[in-house]
N, C-alpha and C positions, 0 to 999 in steps of 0.2 A: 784058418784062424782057430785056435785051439779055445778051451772054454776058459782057459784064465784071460789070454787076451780080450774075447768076448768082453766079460768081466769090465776089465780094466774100462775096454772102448766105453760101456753103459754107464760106468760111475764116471768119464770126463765128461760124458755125453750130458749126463745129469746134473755133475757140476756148472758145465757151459750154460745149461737151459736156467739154472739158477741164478748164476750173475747175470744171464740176458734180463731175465726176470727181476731182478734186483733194480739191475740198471733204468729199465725203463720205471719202477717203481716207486722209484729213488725220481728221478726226471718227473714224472706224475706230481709226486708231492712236492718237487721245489717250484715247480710251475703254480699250484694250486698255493704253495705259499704265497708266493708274488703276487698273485693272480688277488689274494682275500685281503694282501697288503696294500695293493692297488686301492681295491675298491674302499678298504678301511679310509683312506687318504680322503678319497673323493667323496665320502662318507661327509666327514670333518670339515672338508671345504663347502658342501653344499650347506650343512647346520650355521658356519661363519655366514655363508651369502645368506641364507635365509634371515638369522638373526639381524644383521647389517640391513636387509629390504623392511624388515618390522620396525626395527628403528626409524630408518629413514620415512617410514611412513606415518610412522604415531608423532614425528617432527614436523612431519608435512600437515597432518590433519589439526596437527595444535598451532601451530603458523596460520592456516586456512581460519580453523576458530575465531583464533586471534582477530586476525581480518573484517573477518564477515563480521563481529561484533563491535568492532570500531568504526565501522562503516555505518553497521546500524545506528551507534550512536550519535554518529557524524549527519546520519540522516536525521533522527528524530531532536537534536540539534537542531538545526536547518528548518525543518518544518515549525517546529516551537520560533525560532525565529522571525521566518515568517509570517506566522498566526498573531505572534504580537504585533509586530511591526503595523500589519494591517488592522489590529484592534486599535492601537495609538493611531494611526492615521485616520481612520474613522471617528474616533474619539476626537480628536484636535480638531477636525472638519466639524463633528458637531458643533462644538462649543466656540470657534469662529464665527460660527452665521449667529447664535446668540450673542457673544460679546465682542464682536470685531464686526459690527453690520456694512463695513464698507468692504469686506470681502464678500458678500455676498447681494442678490440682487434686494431692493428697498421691498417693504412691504412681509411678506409671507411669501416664504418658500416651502416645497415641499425635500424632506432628506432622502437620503438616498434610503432606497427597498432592500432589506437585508431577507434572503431564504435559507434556510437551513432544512435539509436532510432527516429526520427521523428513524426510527429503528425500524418501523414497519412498514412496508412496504407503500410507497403513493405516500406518504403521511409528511407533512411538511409544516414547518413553525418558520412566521413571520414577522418582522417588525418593519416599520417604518417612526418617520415623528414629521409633524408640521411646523414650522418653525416660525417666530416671527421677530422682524432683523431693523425693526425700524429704534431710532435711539431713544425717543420720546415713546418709551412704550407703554399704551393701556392695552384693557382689554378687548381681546378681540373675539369676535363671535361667527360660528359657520357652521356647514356640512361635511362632512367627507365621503365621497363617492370610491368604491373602493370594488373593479370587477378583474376576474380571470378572465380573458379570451384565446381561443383559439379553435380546433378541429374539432366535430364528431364523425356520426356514421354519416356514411356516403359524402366523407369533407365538404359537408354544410358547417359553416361558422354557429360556432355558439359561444354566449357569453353566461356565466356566472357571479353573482355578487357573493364577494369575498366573506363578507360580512357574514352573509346565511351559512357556507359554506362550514365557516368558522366557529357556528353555532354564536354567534357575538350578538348583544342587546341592541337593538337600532338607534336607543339610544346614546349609546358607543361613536356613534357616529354623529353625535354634536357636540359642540366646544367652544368654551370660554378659555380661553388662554391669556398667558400676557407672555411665555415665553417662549414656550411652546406645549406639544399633546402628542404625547408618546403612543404608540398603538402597537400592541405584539394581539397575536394568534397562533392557530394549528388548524387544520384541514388535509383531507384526504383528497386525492384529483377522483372526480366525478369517472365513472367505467366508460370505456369505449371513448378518451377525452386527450387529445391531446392539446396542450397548454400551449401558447404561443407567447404570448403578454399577457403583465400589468399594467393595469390603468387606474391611476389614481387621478380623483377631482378635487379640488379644492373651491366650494361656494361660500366667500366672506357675505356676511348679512349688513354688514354696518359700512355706512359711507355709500357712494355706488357702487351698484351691484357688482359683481367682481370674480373671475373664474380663474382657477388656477389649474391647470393640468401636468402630466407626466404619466412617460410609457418607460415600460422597461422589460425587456427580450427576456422572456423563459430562459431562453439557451444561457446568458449571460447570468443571470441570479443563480442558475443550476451548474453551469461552470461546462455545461454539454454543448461544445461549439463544435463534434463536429461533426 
């Protein structure tokens, strides 16, 4: 091979290696097009699902909102329902045994023992009322005997009067009435004390002598039955 052919062979040679080179760099970049075009797509698609999942979620939580506060309302509804209901029933039962005496028994009764709850801890506010149901009504005159019972230490029974408890005058605890005698308080439960019952007495003075009583369960005034 003489040197021009040489020649000739280097510059095909060089040409060949050039379009190999082209070729596969040409193939390189249309691959890496597709390739960025892909990803572009999927790009786009995951931004659409993401935005569609936020959506759908900021619907859901305001749906959920929605709910829960309807609910609440629906409860505290409910409970104001309640509350009254048993305020007027209480209410009507009072005022029965004063002006309707044949709903209730002759003579003097004692009402029902209302407890309420207070903010601080053990601290409790009470009323009762004595009533009297006869038609023909004077006055009447009496004592009211008024104790907590229940547990201390090493559950030895022990009884407290409600009265002291209460810090209330002794003389709180007599009465002339003709219709009835209302009696509210507050007290704290004694340490190391659990409560079991109320005992309320009823001692009329006029006529013969005359006892009137009533118990009523801790658990049932505090609403803890269980």
């Amino acid at each position: 091979m003489n040197e021009k052919q040489k020649y000739i062979f280097f510059v095909l040679l060089g040409l060949a290696g050039l379009g190999i080179g082209y070729l596969l760099g040409a193939g390189q970049n249309w691959y890496l097009l597709n390739r960025v075009a892909e990803l572009e797509e999927r790009q786009t698609t995951l931004y659409e699902q993401a935005e569609t999942a936020d959506y759908q979620k900021h619907m859901a939580e305001v749906e959920l909102g929605i709910e829960q506060a309807a609910s609440k309302q629906l409860q505290q509804e409910l409970a104001a329902a309640q509350d009254e209901t048993l305020a007027l029933k209480r209410e009507l039962s009072f005022y029965q045994k004063i002006m309707a005496p044949e709903l209730a028994a002759e003579g003097v009764v004692i009402d029902d023992f209302e407890l309420k709850r207070l903010s601080d801890l053990g601290h409790y506010q009470f009323r009762f009322a004595v009533l009297q149901t006869e038609r023909q009504r004077g006055f009447v005159k009496g004592t009211i005997q008024a104790t907590l019972e229940g547990r201390g230490e090493d559950n030895q029974s022990v009884t407290f009067d409600l009265y002291e408890l209460a810090g209330l005058s002794p003389d709180e605890q007599s009465f002339t009435m003709r219709y009835f005698k209302a009696q509210t308080g507050s007290f704290k439960l004694p340490v190391n004390f659990a409560a079991e019952q109320v005992r309320l007495r009823i001692v009329l003075e006029e006529g013969s002598p005359r006892e009137l009583e009533r118990l009523f369960l801790w658990s049932e005034l505090t609403g803890d039955n269980t």
